[in-house]
ZADO-1210 file (C-alpha; in nm, 4 decimals, padded with zeros to 6 digits):
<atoms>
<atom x="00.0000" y="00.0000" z="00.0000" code="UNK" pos="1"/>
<atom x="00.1139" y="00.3377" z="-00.1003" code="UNK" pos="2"/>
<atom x="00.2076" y="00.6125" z="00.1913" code="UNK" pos="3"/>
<atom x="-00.0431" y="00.8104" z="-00.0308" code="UNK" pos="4"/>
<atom x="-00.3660" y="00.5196" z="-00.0027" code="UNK" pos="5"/>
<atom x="-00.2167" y="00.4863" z="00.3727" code="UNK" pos="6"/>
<atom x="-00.2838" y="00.8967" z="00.4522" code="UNK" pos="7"/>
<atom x="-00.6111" y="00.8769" z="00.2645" code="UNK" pos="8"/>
<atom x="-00.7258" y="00.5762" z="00.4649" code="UNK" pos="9"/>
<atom x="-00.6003" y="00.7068" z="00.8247" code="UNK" pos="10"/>
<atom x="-00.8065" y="01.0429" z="00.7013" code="UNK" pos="11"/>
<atom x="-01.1153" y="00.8504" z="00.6053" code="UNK" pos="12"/>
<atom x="-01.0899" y="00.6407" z="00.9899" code="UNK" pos="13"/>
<atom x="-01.0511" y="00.9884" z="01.1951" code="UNK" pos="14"/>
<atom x="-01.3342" y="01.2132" z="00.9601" code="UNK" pos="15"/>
<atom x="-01.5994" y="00.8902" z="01.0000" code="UNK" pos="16"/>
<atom x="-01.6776" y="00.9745" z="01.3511" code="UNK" pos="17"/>
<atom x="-01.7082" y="01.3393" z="01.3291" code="UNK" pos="18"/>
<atom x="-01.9468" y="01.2833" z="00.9663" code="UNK" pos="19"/>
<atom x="-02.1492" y="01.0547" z="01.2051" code="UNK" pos="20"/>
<atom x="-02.1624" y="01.3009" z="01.5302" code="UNK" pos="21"/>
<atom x="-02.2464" y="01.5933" z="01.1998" code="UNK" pos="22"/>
<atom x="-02.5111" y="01.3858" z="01.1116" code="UNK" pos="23"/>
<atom x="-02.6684" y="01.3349" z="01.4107" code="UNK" pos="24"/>
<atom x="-02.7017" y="01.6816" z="01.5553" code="UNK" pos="25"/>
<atom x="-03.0699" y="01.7498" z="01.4485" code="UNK" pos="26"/>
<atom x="-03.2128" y="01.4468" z="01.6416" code="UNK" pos="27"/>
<atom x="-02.9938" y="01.5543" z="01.8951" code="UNK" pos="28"/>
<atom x="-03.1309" y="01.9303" z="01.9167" code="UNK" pos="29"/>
<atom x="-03.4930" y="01.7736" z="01.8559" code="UNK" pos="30"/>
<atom x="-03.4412" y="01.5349" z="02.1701" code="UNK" pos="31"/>
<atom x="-03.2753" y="01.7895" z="02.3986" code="UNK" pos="32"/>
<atom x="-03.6049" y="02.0553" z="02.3012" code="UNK" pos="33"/>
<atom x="-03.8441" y="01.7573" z="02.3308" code="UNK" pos="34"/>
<atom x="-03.7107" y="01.7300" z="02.6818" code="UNK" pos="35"/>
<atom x="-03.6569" y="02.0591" z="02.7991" code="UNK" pos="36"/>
<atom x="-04.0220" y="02.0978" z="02.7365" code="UNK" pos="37"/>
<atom x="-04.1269" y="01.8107" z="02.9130" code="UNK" pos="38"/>
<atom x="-03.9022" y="01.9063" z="03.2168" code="UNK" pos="39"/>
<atom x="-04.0987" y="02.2633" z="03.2189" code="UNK" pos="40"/>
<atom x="-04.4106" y="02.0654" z="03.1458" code="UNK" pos="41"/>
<atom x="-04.3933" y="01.8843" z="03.4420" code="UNK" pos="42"/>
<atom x="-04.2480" y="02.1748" z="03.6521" code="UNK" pos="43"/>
<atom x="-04.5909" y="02.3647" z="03.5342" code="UNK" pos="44"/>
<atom x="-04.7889" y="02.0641" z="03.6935" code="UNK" pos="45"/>
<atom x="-04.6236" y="02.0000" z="04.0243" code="UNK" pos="46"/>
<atom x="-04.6686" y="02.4050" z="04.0673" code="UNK" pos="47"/>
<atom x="-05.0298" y="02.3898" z="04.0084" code="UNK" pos="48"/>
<atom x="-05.1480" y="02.1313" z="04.2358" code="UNK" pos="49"/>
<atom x="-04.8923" y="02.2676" z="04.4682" code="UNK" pos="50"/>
<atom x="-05.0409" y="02.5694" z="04.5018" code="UNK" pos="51"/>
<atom x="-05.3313" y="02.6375" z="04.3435" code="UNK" pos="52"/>
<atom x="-05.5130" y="02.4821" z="04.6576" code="UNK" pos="53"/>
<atom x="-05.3429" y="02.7220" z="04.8860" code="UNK" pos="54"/>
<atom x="-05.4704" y="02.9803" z="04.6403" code="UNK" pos="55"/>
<atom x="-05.8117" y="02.8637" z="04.6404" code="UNK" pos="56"/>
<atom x="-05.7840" y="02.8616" z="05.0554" code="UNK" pos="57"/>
<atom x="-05.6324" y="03.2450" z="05.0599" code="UNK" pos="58"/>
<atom x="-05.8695" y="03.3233" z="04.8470" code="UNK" pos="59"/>
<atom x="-06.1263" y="03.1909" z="05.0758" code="UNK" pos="60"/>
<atom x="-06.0818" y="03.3067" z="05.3700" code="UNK" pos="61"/>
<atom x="-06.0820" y="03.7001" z="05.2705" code="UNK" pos="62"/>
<atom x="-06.4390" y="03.6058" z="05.1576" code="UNK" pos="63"/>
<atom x="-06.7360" y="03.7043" z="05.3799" code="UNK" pos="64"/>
<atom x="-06.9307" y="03.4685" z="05.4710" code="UNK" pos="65"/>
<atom x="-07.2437" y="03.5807" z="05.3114" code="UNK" pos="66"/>
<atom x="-07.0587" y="03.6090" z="05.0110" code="UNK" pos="67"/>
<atom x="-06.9638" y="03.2596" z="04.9983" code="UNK" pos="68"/>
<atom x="-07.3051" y="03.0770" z="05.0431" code="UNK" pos="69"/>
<atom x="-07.4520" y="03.3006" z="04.8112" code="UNK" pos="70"/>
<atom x="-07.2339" y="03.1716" z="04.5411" code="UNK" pos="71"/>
<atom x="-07.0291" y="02.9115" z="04.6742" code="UNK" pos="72"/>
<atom x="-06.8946" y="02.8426" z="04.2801" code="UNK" pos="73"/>
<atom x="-06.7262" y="03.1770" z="04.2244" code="UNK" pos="74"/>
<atom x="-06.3644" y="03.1273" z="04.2510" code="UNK" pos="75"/>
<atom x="-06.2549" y="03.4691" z="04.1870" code="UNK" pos="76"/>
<atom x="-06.4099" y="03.7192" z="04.4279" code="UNK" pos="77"/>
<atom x="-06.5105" y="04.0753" z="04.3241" code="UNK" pos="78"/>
<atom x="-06.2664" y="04.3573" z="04.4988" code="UNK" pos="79"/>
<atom x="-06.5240" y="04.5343" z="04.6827" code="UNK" pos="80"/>
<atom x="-06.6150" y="04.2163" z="04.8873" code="UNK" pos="81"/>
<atom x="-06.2960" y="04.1356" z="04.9951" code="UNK" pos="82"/>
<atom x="-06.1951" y="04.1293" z="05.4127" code="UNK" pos="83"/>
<atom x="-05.9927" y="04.0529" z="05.6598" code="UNK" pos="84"/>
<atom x="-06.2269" y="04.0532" z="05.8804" code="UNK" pos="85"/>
<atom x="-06.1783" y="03.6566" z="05.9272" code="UNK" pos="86"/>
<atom x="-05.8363" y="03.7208" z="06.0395" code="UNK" pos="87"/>
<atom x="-05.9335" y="03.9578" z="06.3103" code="UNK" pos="88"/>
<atom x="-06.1721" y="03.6729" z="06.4139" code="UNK" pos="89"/>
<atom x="-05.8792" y="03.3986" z="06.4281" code="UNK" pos="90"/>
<atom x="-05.5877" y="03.5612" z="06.5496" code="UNK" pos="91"/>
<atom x="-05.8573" y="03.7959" z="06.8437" code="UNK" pos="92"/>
<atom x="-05.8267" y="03.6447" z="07.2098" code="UNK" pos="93"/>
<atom x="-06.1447" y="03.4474" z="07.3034" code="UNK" pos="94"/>
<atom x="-06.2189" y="03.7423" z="07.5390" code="UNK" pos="95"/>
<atom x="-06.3310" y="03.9905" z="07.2355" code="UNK" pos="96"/>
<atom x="-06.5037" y="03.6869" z="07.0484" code="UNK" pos="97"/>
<atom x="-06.2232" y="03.5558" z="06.8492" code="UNK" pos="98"/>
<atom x="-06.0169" y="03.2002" z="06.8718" code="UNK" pos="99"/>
<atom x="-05.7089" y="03.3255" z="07.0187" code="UNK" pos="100"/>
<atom x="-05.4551" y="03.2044" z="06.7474" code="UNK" pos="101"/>
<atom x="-05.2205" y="03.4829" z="06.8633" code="UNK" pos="102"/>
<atom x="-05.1372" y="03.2955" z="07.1568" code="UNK" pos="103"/>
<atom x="-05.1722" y="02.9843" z="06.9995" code="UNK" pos="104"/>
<atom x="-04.8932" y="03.1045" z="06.7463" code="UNK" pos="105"/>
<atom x="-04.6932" y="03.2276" z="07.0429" code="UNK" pos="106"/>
<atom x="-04.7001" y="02.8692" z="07.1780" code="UNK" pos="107"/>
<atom x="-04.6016" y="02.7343" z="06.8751" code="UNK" pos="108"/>
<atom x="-04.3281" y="02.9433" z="06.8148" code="UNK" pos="109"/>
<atom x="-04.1636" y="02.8516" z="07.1453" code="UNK" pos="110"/>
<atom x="-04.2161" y="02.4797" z="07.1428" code="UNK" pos="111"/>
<atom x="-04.0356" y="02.4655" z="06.7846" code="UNK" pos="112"/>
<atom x="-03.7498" y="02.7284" z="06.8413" code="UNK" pos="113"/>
<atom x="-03.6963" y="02.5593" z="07.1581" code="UNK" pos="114"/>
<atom x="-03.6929" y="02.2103" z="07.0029" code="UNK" pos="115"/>
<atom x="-03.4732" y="02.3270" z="06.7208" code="UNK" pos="116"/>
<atom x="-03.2309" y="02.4945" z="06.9836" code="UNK" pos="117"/>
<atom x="-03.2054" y="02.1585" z="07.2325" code="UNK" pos="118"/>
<atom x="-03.1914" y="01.9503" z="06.9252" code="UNK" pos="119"/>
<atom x="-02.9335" y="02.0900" z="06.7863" code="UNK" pos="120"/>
<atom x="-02.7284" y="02.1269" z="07.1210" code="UNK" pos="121"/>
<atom x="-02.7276" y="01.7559" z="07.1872" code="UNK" pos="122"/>
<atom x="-02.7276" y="01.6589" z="06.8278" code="UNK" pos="123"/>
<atom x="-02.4312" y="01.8381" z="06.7137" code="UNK" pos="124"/>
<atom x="-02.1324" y="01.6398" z="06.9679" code="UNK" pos="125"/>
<atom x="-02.3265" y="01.3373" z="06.8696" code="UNK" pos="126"/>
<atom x="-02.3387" y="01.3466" z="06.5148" code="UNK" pos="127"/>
<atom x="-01.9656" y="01.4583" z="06.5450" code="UNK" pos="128"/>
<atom x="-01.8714" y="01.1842" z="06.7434" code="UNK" pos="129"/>
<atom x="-02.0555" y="00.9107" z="06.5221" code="UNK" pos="130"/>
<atom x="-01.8686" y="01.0752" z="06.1856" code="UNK" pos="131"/>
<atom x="-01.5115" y="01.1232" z="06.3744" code="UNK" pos="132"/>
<atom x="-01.4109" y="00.9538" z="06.7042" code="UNK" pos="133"/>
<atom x="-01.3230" y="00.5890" z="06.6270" code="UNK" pos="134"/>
<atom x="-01.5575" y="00.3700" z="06.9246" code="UNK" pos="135"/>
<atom x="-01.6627" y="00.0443" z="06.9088" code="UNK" pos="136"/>
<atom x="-02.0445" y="-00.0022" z="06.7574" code="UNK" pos="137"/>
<atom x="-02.0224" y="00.3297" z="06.5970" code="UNK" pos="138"/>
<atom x="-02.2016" y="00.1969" z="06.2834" code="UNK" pos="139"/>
<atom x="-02.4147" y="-00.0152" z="06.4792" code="UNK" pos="140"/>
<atom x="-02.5065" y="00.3260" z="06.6882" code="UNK" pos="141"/>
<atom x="-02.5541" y="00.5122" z="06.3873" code="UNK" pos="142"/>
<atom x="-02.8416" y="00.2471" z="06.2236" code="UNK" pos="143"/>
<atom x="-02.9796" y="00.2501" z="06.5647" code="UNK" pos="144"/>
<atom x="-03.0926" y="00.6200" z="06.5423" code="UNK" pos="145"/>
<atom x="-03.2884" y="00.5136" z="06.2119" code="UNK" pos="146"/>
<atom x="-03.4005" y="00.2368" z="06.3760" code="UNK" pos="147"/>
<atom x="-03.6120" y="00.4540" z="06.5734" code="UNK" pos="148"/>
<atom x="-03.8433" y="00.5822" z="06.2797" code="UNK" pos="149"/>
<atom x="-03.9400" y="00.2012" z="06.1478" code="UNK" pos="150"/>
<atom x="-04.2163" y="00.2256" z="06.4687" code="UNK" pos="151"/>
<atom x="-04.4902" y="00.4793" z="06.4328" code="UNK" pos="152"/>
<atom x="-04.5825" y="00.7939" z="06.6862" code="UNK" pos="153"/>
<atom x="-04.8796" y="00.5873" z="06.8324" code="UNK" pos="154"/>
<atom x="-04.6821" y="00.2993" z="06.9575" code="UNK" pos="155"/>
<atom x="-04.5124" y="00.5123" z="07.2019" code="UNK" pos="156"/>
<atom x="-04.7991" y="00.7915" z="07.2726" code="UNK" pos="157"/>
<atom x="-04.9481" y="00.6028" z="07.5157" code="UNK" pos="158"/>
<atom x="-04.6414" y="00.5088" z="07.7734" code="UNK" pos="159"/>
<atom x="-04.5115" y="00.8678" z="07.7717" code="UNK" pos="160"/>
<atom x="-04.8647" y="00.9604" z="07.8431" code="UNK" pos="161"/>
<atom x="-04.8430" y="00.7709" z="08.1442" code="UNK" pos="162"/>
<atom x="-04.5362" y="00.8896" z="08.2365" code="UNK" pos="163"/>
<atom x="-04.5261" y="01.2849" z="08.1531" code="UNK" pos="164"/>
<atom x="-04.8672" y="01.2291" z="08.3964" code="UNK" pos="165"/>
<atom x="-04.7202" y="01.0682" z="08.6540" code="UNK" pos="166"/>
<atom x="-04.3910" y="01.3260" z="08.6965" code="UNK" pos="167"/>
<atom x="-04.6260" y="01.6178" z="08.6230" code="UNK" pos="168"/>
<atom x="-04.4883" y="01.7212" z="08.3000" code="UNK" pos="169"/>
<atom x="-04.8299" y="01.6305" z="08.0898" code="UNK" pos="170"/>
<atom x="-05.0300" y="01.9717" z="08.0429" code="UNK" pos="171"/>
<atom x="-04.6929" y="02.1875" z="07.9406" code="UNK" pos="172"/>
<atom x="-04.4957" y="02.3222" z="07.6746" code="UNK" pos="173"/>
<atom x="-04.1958" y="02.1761" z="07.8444" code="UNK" pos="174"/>
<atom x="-04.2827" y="01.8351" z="07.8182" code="UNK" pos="175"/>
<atom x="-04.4100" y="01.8760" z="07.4676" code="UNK" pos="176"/>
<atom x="-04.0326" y="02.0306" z="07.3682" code="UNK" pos="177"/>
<atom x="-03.9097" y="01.6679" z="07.5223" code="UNK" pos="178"/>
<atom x="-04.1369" y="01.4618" z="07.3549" code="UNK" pos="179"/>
<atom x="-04.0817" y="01.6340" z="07.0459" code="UNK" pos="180"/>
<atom x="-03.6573" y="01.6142" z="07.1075" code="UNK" pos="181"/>
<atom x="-03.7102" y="01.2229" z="07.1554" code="UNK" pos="182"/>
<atom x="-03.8683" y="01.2392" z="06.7681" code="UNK" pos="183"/>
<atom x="-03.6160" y="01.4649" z="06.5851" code="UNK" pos="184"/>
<atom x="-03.2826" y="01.4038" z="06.7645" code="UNK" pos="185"/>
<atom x="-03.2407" y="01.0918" z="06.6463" code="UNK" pos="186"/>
<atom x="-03.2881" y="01.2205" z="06.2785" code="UNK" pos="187"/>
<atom x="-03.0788" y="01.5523" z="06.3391" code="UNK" pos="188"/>
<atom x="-02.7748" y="01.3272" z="06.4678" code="UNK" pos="189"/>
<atom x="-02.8052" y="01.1206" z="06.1606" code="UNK" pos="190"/>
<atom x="-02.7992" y="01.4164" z="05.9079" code="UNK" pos="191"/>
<atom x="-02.5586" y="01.5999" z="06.0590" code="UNK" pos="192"/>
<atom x="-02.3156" y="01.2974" z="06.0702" code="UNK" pos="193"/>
<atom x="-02.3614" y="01.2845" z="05.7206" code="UNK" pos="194"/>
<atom x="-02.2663" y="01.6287" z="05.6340" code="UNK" pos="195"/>
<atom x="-01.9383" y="01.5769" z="05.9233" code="UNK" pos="196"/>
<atom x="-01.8049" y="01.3636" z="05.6681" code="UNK" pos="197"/>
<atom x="-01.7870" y="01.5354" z="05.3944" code="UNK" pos="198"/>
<atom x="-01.5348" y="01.7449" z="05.6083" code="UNK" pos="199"/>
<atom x="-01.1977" y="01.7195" z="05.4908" code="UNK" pos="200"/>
<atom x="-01.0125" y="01.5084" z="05.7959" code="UNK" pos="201"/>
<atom x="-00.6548" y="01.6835" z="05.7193" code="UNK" pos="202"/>
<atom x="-00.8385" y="02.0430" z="05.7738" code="UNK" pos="203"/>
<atom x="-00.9190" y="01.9101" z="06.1417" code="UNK" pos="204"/>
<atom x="-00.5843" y="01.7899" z="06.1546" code="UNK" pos="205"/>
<atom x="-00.4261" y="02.0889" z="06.0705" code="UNK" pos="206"/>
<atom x="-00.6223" y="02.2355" z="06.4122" code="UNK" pos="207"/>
<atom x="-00.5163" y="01.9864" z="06.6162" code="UNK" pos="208"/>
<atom x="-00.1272" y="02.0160" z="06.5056" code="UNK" pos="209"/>
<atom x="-00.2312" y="02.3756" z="06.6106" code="UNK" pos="210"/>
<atom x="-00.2593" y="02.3021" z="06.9412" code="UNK" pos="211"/>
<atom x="-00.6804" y="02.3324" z="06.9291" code="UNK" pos="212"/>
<atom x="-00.8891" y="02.0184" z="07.1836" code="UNK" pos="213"/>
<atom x="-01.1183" y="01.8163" z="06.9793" code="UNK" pos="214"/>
<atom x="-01.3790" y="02.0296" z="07.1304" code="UNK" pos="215"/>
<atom x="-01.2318" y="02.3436" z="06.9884" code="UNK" pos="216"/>
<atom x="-01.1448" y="02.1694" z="06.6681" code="UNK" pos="217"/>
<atom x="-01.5283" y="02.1204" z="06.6337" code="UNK" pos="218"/>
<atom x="-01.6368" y="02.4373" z="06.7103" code="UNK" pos="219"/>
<atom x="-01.4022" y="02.6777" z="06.5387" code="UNK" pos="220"/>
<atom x="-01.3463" y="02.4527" z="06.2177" code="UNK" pos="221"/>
<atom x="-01.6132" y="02.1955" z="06.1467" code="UNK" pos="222"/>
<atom x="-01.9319" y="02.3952" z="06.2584" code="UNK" pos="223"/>
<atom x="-01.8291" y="02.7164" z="06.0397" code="UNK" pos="224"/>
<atom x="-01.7813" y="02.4875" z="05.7443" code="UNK" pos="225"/>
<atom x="-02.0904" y="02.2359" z="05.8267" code="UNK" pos="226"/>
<atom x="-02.3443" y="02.5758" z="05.8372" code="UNK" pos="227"/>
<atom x="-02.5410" y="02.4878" z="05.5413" code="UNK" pos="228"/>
<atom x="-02.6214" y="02.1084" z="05.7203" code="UNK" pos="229"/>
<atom x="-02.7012" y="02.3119" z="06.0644" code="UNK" pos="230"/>
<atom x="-02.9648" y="02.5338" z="05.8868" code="UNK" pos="231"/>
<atom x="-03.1205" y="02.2642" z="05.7187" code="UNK" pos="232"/>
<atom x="-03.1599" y="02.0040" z="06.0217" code="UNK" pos="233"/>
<atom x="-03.2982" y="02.3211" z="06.2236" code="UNK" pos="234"/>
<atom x="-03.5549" y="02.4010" z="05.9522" code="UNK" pos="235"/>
<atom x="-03.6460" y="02.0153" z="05.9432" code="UNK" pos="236"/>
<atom x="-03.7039" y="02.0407" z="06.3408" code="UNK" pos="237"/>
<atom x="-03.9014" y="02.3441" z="06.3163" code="UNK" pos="238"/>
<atom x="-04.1618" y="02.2295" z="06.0569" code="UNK" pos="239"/>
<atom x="-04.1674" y="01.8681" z="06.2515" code="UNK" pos="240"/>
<atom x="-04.2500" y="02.0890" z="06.5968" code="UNK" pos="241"/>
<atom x="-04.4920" y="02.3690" z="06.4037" code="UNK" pos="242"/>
<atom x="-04.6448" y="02.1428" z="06.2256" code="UNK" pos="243"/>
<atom x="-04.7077" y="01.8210" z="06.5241" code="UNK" pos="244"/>
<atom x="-05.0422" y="01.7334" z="06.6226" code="UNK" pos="245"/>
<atom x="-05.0514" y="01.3637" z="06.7761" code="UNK" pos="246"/>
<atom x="-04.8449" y="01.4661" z="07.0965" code="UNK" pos="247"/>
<atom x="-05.0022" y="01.8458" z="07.1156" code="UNK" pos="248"/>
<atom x="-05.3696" y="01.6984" z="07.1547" code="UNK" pos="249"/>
<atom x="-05.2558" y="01.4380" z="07.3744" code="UNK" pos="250"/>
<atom x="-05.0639" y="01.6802" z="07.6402" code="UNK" pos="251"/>
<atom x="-05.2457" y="01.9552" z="07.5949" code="UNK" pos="252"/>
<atom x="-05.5749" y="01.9115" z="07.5326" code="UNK" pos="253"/>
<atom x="-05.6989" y="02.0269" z="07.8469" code="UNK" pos="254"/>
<atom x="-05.4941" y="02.3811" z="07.8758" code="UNK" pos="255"/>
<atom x="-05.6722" y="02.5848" z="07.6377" code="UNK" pos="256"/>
<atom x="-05.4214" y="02.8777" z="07.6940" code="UNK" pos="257"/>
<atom x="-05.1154" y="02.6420" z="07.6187" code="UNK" pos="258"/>
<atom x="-05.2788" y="02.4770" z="07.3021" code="UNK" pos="259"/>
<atom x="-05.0197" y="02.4913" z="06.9600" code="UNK" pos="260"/>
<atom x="-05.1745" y="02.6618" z="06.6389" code="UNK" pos="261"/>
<atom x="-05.2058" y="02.2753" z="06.4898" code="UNK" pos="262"/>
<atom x="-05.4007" y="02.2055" z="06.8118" code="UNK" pos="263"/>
<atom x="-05.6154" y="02.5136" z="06.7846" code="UNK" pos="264"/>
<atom x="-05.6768" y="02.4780" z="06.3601" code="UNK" pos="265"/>
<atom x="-05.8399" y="02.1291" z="06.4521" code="UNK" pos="266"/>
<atom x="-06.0683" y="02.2476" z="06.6780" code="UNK" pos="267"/>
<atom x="-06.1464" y="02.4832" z="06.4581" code="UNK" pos="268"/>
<atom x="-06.2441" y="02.2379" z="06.2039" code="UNK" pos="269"/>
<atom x="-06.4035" y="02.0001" z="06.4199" code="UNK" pos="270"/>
<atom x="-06.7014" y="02.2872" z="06.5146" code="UNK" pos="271"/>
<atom x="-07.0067" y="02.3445" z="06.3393" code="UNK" pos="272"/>
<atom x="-07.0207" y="02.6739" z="06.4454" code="UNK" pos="273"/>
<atom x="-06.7389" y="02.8305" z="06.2881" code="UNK" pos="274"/>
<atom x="-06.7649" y="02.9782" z="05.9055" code="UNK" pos="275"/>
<atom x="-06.5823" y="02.7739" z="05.6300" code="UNK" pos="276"/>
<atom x="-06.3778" y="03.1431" z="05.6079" code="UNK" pos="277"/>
<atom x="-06.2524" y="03.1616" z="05.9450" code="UNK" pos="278"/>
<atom x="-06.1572" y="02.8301" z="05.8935" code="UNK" pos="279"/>
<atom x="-05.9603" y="02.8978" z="05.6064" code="UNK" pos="280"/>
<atom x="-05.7913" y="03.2013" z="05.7388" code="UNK" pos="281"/>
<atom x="-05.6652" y="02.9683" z="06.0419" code="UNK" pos="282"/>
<atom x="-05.5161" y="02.7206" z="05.7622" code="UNK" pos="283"/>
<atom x="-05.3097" y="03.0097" z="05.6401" code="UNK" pos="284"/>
<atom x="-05.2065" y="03.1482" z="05.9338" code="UNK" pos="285"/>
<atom x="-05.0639" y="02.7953" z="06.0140" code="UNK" pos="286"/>
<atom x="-04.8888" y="02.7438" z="05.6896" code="UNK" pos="287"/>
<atom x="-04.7927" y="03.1016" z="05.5859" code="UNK" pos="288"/>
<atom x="-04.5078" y="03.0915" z="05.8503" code="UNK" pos="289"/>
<atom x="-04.3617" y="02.7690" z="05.7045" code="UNK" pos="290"/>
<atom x="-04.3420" y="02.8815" z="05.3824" code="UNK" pos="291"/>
<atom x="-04.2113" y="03.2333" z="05.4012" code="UNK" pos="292"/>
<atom x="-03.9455" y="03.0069" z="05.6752" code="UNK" pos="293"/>
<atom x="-03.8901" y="02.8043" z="05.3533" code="UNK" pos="294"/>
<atom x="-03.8131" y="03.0051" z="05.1131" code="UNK" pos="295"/>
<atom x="-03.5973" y="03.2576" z="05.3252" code="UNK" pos="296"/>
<atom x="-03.3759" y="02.9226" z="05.3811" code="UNK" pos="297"/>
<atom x="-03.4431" y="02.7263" z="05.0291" code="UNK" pos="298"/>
<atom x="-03.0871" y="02.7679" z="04.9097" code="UNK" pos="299"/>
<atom x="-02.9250" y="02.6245" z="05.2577" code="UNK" pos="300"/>
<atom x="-03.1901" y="02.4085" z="05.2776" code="UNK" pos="301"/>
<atom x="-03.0965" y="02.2021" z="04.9641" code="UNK" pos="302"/>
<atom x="-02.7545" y="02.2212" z="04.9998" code="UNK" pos="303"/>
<atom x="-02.7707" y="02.0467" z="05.3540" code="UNK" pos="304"/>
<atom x="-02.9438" y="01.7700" z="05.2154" code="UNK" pos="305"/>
<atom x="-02.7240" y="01.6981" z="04.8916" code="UNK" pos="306"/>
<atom x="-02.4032" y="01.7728" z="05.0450" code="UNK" pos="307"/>
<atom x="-02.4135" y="01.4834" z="05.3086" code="UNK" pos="308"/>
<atom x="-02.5889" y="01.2775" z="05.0715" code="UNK" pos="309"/>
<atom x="-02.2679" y="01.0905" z="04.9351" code="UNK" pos="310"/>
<atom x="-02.1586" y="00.9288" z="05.2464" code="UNK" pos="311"/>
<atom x="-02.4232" y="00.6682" z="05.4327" code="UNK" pos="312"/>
</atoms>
């Protein structure tokens, strides 16, 4: 074979590919559009049922009334019949003739920033321990905390009914805090211990060849770089403690003043006596918090989850 046939055949074996990958491009283009579409398609969807019934409920509950069982079908209200009057009536103390959700919102707010606060003071050494200091079990201990979620809220309702009676903590918002600890420490240690990880161990190192205690390695290095994780698993606690209703009715079903705003929204719904309105505006005042919380805290949010998602 010639040098000349050689050259031309080497030429025709490196051009092939690139004539195929040429010749492909317009499928290509029509399959990336086709599913670019479908991606916002989809998006489009999940946003609608997401949150066109909390649009229908807002919508609701700055209805009258009157309004409303005259033409219960009418989705979009005229202006001039628009009110807040149903919020007045929700968030008034029972004394002036409304439900009190003030306070009720003032008990929420302290059960879950306390339960995000405790949680995260007891789950931090232990998810730090767990992802760094070598102990026998540690995996076993780790699987344990997971453990703890395969057995539903009613199995143990009852016994710490009994006992939260018994030592005089049923009937209080400190008791609900511990109850709700014993639910989301277990799951805050486990995230966090995932996020610890990801870490770099020759950063810590570098502290301790500094002359920093394990202690101080953990708070002046890991903690400022494990932020994201800490935002997240406190966000995760407070909507678990806003949001709880099992353990509220059962502890505080009796102490009107003390009730949470999940607590006083089922009561709500529960009475014959209250308008379909008021009862909406009560929905929104219990969710509005969680999602202006959400979005102020998206960003952190995800990357708390995803970062500690490579190590198990």
């Amino acid at each position: 074979m010639s040098t000349a046939t050689a050259s031309a055949v080497a030429a025709e074996v490196v051009e092939a590919p690139a004539r195929r990958r040429r010749s492909r491009p317009p499928a290509s283009r029509r399959q990336r559009a086709f599913l670019g579409t479908l991606r916002w398609v989809t998006i489009a969807l999940f946003l609608i049922a997401t949150l066109l019934p909390f649009l229908y409920m807002l919508l609701l509950s700055v209805r009258p009334i009157e309004s409303l069982l005259r033409d219960p079908s009418s989705l979009l209200p005229s202006l001039d019949e628009l009110t807040l009057e149903t919020y007045r009536d929700v968030l008034a103390p029972v004394s002036e003739g409304g439900q009190g959700f003030l306070t009720f919102l003032g008990n929420s707010a302290i059960v879950a920033v306390s339960s995000v606060i405790l949680a995260l003071v007891i789950g931090i050494p232990g998810a730090y321990a767990i992802a760094r200091l070598p102990f026998r079990g540690r995996r076993q201990v780790s699987g344990l905390f997971l453990a703890t979620y395969l057995f539903p809220a009613i199995i143990i309702a009852i016994p710490l009914f009994v006992i939260f009676t018994r030592i005089g903590l049923r009937g209080s918002l400190v008791g609900l805090v511990i109850v709700y600890l014993a639910q989301t420490v277990p799951v805050a240690i486990y995230m966090m211990r995932n996020y610890f990880q990801t870490v770099p161990e020759s950063v810590e190192e570098a502290g301790l060849m500094d002359g920093l205690s394990r202690l101080g390695v953990m708070w002046r290095i890991t903690l400022p770089l494990s932020m994201p994780s800490l935002m997240a698993t406190g966000l995760f606690v407070f909507m678990i403690a806003w949001n709880e209703f099992l353990f509220a009715l059962l502890f505080l079903v009796d102490k009107r003043p003390l009730w949470t705003v999940s607590l006083g929204l089922s009561q709500l719904s529960g009475s014959i006596e209250v308008p379909t309105t008021v009862l909406m505006a009560g929905s929104v005042v219990l969710t509005l918090p969680i999602i202006i919380l959400f979005f102020l805290t998206e960003r952190l949010l995800t990357g708390g989850l995803t970062a500690g998602a490579e190590k198990g």
